[in-house]
Backbone as JSON, one array per atom type, in Angstrom:
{
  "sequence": "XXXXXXXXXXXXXXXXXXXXXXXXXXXXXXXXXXXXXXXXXXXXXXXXXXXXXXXXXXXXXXXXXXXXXXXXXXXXXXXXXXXXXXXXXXXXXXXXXXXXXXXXXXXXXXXXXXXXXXXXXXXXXXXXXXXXXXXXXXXXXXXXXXXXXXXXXXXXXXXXXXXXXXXXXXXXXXXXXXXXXXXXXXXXXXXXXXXXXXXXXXXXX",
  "N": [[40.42, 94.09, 22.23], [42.65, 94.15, 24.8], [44.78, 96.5, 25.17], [46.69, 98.09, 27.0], [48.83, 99.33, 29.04], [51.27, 99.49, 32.17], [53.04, 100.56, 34.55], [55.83, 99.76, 36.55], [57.96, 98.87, 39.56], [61.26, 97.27, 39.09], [61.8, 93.58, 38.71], [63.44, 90.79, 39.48], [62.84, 88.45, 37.2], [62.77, 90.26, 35.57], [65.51, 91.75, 34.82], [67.01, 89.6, 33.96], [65.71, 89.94, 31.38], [66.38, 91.78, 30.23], [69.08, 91.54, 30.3], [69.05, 89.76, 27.82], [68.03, 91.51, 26.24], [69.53, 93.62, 25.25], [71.34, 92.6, 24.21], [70.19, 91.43, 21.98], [70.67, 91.93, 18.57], [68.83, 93.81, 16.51], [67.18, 95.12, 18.48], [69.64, 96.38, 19.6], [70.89, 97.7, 17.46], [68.49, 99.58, 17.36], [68.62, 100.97, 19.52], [70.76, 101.45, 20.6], [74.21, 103.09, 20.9], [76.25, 101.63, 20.09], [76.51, 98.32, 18.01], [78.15, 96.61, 19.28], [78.81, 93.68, 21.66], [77.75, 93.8, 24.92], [79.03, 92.17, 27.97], [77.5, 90.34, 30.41], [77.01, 90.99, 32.99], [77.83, 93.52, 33.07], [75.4, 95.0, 31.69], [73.66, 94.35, 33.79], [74.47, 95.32, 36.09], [73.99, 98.42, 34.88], [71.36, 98.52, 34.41], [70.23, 98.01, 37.14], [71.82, 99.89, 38.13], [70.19, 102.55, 37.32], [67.59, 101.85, 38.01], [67.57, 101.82, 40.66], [67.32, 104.66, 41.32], [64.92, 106.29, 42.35], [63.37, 109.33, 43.25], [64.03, 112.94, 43.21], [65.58, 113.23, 41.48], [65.4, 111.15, 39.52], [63.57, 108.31, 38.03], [63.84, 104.84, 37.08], [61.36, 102.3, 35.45], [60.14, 99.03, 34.75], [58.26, 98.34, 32.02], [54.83, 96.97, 32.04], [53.36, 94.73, 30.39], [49.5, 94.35, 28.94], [48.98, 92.06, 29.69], [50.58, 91.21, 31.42], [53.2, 90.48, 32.14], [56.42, 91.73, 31.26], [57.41, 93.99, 29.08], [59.25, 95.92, 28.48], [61.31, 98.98, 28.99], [61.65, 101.9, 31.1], [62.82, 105.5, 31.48], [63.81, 108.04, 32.9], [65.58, 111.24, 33.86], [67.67, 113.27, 35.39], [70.8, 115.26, 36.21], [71.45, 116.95, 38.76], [68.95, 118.54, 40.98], [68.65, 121.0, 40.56], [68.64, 121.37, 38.11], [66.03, 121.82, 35.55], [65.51, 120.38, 33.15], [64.57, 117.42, 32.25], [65.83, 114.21, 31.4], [64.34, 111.7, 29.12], [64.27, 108.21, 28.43], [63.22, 105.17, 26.45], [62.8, 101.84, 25.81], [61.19, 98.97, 24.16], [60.74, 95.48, 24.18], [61.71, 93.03, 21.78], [59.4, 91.19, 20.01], [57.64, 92.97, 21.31], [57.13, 95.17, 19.74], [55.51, 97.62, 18.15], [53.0, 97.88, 18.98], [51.8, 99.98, 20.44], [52.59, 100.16, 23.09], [54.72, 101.62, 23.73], [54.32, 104.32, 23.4], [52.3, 104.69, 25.27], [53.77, 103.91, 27.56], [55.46, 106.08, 27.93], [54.29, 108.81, 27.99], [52.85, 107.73, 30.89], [55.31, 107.81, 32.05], [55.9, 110.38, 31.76], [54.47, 111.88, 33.17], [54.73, 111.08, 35.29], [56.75, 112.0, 36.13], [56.52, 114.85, 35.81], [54.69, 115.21, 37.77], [56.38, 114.93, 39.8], [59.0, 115.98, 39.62], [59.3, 118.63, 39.23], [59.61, 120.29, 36.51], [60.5, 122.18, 33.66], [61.26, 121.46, 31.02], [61.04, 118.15, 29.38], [63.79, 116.28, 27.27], [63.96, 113.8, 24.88], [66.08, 111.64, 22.58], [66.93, 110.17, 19.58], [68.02, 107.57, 16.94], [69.18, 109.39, 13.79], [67.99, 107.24, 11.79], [66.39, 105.76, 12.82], [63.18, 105.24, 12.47], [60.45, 104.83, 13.14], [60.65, 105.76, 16.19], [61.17, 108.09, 16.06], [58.75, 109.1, 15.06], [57.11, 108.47, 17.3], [57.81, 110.23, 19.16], [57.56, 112.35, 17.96], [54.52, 112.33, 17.57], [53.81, 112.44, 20.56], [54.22, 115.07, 20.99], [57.2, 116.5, 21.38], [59.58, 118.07, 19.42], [61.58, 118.62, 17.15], [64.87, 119.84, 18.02], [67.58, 120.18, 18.14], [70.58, 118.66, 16.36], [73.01, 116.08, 16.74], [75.51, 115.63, 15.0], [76.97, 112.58, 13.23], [76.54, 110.64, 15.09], [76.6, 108.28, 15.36], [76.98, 104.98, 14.1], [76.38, 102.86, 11.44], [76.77, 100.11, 9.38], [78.84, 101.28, 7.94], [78.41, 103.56, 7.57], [77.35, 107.13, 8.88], [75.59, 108.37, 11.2], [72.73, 110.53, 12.22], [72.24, 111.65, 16.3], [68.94, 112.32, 16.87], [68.11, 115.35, 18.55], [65.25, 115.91, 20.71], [62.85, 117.95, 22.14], [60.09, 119.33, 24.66], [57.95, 121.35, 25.75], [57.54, 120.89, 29.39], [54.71, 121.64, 30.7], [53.01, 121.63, 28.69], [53.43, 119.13, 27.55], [52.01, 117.34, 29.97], [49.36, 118.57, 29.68], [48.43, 117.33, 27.25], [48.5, 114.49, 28.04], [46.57, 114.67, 30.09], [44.72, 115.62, 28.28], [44.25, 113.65, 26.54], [43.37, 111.34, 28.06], [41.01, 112.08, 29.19], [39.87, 112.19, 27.06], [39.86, 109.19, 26.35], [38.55, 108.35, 28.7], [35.58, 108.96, 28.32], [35.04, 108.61, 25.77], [34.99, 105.42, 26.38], [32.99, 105.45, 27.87], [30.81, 105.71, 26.81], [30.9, 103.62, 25.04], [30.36, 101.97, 27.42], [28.21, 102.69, 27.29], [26.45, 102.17, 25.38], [26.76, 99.66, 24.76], [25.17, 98.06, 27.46], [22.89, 99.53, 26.33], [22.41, 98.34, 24.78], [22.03, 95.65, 25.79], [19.98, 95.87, 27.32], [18.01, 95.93, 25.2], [18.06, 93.31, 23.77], [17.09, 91.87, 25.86], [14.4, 93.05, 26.9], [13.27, 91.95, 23.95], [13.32, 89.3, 24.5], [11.83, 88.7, 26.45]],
  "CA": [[41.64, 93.56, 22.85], [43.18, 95.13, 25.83], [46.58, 96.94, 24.59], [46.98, 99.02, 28.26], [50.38, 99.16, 30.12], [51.33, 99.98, 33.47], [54.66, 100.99, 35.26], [56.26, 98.88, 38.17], [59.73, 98.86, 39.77], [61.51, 95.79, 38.53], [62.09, 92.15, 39.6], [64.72, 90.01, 39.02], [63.29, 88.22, 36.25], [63.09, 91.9, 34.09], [66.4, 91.97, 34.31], [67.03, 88.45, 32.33], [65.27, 90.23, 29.91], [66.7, 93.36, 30.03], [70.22, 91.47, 29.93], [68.96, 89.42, 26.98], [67.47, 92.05, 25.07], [70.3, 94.7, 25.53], [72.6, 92.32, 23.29], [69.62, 91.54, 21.01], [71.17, 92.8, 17.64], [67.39, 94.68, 16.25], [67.3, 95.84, 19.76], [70.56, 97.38, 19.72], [70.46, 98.85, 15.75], [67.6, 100.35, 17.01], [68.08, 101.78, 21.09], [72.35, 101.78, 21.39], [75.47, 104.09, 20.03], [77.08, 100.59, 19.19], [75.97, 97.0, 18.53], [78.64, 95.43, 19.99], [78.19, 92.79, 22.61], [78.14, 94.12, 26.71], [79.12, 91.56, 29.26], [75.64, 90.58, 31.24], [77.08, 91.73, 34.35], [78.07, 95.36, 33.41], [73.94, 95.15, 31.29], [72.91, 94.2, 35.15], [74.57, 96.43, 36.48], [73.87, 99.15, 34.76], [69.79, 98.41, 34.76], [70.19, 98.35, 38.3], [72.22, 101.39, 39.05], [69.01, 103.02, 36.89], [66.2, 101.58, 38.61], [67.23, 102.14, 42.49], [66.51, 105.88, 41.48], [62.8, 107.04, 42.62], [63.26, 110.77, 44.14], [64.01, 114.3, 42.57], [66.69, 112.99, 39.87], [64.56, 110.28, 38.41], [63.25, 106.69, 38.05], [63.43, 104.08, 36.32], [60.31, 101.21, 35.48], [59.87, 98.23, 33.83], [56.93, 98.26, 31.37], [54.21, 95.73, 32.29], [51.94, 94.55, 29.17], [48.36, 93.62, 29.04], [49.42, 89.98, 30.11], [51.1, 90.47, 32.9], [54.55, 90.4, 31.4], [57.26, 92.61, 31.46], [57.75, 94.36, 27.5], [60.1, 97.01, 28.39], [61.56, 99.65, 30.36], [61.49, 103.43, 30.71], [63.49, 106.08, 32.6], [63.88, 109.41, 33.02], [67.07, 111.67, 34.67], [68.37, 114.55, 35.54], [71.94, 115.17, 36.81], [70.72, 117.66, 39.94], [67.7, 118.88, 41.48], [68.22, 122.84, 39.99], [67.88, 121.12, 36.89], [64.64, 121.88, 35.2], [65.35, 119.51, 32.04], [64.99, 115.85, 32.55], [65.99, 113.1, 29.83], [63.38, 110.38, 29.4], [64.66, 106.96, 27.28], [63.02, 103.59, 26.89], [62.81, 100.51, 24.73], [60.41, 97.87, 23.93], [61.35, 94.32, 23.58], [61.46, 92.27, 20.41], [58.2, 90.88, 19.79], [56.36, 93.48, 21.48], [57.15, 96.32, 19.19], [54.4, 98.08, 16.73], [51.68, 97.81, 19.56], [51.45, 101.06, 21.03], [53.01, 100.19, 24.64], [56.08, 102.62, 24.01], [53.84, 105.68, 23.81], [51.39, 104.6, 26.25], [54.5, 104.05, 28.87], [56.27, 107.48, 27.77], [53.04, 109.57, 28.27], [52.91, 107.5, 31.82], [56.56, 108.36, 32.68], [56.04, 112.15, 31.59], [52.96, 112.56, 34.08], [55.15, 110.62, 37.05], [58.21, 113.25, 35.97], [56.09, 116.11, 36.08], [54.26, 115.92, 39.26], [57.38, 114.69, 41.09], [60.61, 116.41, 39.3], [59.13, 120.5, 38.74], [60.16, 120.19, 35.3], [60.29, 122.99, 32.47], [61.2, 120.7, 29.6], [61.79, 117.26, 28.94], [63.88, 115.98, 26.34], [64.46, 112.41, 24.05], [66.69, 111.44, 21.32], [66.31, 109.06, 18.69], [68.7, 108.03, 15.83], [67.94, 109.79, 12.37], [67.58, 106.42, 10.82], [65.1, 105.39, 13.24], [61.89, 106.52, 12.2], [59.79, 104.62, 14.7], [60.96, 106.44, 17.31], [61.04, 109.53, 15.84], [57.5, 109.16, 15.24], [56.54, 108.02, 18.4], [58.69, 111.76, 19.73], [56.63, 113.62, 17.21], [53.48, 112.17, 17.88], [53.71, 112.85, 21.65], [54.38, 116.47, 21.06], [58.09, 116.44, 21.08], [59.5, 119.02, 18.61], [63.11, 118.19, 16.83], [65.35, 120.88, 18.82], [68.9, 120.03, 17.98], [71.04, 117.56, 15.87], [74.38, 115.91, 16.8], [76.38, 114.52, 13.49], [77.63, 111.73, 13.13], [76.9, 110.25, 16.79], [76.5, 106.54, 15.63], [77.92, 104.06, 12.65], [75.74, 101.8, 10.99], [77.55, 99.41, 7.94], [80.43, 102.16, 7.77], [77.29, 105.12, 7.21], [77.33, 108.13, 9.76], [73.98, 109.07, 11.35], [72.77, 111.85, 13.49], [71.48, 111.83, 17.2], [67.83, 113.47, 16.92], [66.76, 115.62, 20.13], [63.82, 116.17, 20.59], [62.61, 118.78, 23.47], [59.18, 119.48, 24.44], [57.21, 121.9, 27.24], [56.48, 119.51, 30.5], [53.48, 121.56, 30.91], [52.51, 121.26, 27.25], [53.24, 117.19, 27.33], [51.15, 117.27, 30.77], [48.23, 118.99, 28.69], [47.97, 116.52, 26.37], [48.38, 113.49, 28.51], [45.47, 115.18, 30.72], [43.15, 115.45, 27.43], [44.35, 111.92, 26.15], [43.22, 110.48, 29.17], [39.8, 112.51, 29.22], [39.08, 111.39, 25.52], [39.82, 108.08, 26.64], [37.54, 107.82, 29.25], [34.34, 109.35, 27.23], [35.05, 106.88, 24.97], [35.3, 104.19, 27.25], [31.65, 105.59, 29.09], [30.32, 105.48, 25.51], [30.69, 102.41, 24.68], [29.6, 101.25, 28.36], [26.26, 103.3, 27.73], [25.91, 101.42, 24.08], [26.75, 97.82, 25.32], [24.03, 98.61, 28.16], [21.85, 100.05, 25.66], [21.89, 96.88, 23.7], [21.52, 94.41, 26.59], [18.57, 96.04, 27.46], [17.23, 95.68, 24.06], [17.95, 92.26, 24.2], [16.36, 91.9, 27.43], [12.99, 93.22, 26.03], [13.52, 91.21, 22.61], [12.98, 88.03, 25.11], [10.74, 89.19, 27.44]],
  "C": [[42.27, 94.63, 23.74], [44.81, 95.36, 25.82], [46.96, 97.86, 25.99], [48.42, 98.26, 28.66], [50.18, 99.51, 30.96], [52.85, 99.93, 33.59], [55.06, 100.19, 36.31], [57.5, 99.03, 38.09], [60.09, 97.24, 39.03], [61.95, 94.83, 39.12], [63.12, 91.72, 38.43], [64.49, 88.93, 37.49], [63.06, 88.97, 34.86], [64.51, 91.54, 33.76], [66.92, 90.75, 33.66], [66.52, 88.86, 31.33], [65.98, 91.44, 29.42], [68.22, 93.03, 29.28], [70.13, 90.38, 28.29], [68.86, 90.09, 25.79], [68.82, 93.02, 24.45], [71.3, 93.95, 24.38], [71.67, 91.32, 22.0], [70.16, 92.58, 19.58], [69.95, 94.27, 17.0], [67.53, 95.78, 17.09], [68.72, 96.89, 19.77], [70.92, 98.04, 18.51], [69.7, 99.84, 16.14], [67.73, 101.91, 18.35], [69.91, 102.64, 21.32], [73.29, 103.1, 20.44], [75.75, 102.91, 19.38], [76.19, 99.12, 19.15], [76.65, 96.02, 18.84], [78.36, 94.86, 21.17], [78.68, 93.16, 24.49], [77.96, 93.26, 27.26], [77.29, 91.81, 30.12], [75.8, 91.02, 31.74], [76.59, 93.52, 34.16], [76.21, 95.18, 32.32], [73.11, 95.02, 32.84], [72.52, 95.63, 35.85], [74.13, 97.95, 36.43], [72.02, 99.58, 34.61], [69.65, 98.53, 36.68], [70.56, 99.75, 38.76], [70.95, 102.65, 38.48], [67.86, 102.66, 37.51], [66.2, 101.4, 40.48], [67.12, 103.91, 42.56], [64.94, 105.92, 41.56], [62.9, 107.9, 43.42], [63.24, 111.66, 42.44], [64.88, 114.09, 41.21], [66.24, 112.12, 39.18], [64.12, 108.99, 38.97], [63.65, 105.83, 36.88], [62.29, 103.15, 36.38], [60.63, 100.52, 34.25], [58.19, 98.42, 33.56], [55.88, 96.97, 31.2], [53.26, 96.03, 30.58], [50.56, 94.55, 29.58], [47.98, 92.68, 29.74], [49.93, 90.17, 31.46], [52.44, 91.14, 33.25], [55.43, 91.41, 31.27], [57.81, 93.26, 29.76], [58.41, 95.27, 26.97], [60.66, 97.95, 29.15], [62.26, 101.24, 29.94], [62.45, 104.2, 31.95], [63.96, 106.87, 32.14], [65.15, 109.77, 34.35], [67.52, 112.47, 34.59], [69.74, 114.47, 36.6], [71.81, 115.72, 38.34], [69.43, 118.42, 40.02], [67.46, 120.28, 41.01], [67.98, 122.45, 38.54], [66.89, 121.3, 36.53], [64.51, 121.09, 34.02], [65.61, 118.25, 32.18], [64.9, 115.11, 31.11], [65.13, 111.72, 30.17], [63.97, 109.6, 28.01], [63.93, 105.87, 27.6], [63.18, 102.75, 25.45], [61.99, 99.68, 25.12], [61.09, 96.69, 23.65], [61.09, 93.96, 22.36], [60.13, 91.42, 20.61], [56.98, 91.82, 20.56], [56.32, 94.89, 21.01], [55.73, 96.54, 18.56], [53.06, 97.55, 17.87], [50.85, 99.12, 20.17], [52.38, 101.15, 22.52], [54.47, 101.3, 24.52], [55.37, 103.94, 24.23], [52.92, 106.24, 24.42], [52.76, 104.59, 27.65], [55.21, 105.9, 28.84], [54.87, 108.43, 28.6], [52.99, 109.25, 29.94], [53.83, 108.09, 32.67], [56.44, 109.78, 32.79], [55.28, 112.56, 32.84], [53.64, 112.27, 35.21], [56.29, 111.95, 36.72], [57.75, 114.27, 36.61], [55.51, 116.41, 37.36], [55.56, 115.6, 40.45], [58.68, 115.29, 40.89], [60.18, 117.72, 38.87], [60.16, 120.5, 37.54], [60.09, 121.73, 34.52], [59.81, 122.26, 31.3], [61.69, 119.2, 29.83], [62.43, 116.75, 27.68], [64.04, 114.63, 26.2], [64.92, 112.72, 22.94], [66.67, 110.2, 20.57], [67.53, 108.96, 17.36], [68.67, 108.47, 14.72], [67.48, 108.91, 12.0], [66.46, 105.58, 11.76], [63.59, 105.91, 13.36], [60.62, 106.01, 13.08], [59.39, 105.26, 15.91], [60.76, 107.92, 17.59], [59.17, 110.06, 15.43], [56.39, 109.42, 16.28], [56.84, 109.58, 19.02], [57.4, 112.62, 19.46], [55.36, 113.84, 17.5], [52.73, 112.69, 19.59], [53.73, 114.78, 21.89], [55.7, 116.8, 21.49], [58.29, 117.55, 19.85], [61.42, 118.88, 18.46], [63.55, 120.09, 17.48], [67.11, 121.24, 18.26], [69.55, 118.58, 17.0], [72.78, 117.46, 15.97], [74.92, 115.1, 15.92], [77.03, 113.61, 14.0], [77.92, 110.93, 14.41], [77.05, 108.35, 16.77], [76.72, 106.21, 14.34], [76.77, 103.16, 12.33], [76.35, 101.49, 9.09], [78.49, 100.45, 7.2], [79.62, 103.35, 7.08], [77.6, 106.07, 8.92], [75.98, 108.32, 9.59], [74.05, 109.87, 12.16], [72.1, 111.37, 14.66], [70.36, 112.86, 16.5], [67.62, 113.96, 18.2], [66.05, 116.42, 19.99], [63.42, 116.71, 22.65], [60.73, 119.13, 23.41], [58.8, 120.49, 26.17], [56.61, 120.77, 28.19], [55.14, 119.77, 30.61], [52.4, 121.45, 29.91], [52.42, 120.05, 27.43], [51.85, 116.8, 28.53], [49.75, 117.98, 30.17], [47.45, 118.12, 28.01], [48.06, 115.47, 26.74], [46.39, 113.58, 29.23], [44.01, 114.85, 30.07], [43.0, 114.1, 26.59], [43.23, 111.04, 26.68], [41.46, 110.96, 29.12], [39.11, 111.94, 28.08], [38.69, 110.05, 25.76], [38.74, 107.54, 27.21], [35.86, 108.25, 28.84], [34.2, 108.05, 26.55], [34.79, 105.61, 25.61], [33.53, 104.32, 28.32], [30.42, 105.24, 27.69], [29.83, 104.76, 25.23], [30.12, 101.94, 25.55], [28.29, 101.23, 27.81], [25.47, 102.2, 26.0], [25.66, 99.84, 24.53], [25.3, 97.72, 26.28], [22.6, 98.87, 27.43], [21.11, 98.38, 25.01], [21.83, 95.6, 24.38], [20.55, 94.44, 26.57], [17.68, 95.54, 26.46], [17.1, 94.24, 23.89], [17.26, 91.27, 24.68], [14.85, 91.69, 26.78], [12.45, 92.16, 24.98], [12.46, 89.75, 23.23], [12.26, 87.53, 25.91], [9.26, 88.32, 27.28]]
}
């Protein structure tokens, strides 16, 4: 089954999803400070004023699926150009969590960051009680850096912001040899499938 993503700017009907998902309760337990309910407009708005960046301070993308389909959206940002630390955030929609596409688009975003924003470090944060996320951080090569108390409420509990910092040219390393494994693998299997037509072939001969 083909689990691959891709990156694209976004169309108008992302953002119906974006403004749907954004006041998705799951969705916002899992991505916001609060889960109270934002006006669509200012959710428009504010997906927009994020995704007409594409230079030196950042981008945003919506996350295409497998299908076609639009399953999320990523974006990276730095305040000015002497910056050397950019902040990368995204979210997955509801039903297309637990597939992989969050740390197949992150890995994507890091590699567009790095050759286009001369990075040092990038960082992400995650809430403690989301361990998903914090997984997904860890797994990428992320490395907990800092913790801010008590940044968000859940059922009258205090949790912490996690951030999480990592070397760009370290993350670019391991995207590099990801990608190399990948395609081995992927020549592998050609040369087996191949192998076993042939045989096939012969079998019927």
């Amino acid at each position: 089954m083909d689990t691959s993503v891709t990156l694209r700017a976004a169309e108008e009907p992302d953002y119906q999803l974006f403004e749907e998902w954004w006041n998705d309760f799951e969705m916002a337990d899992e991505y916001r400070a609060t889960t109270e309910w934002t006006p669509t407009k200012k959710v428009r708005d504010m997906f927009l004023e994020w995704d007409q960046r594409d230079d030196e301070l950042g981008f945003g993308r919506t996350i295409v699926g497998p299908r076609g389909n639009c399953v999320g959206h990523v974006m990276v940002w730095r305040n000015s150009a002497q910056e050397t630390d950019a902040r990368i955030s995204l979210f997955i929609g509801p039903y297309y969590q637990s597939h992989g596409y969050g740390s197949q688009a992150m890995r994507m975003a890091i590699a567009k960051a790095v050759n286009s924003m001369r990075l040092d470090t990038i960082t992400a944060r995650a809430w403690s009680f989301n361990l998903r996320a914090r997984h997904m951080c860890e797994s990428l090569g992320f490395k907990e850096s800092d913790r801010r108390k008590g940044m968000v409420e859940r059922d009258g509990k205090q949790f912490d912001a996690v951030i999480y910092t990592a070397d760009a040219a370290m993350l670019m390393d391991r995207v590099n040899e990801e990608a190399r494994q990948r395609e081995e693998g992927e020549a592998l299997e050609a040369q087996r499938f191949a192998a076993l037509q042939s045989g096939l072939g012969a079998s019927n001969a």
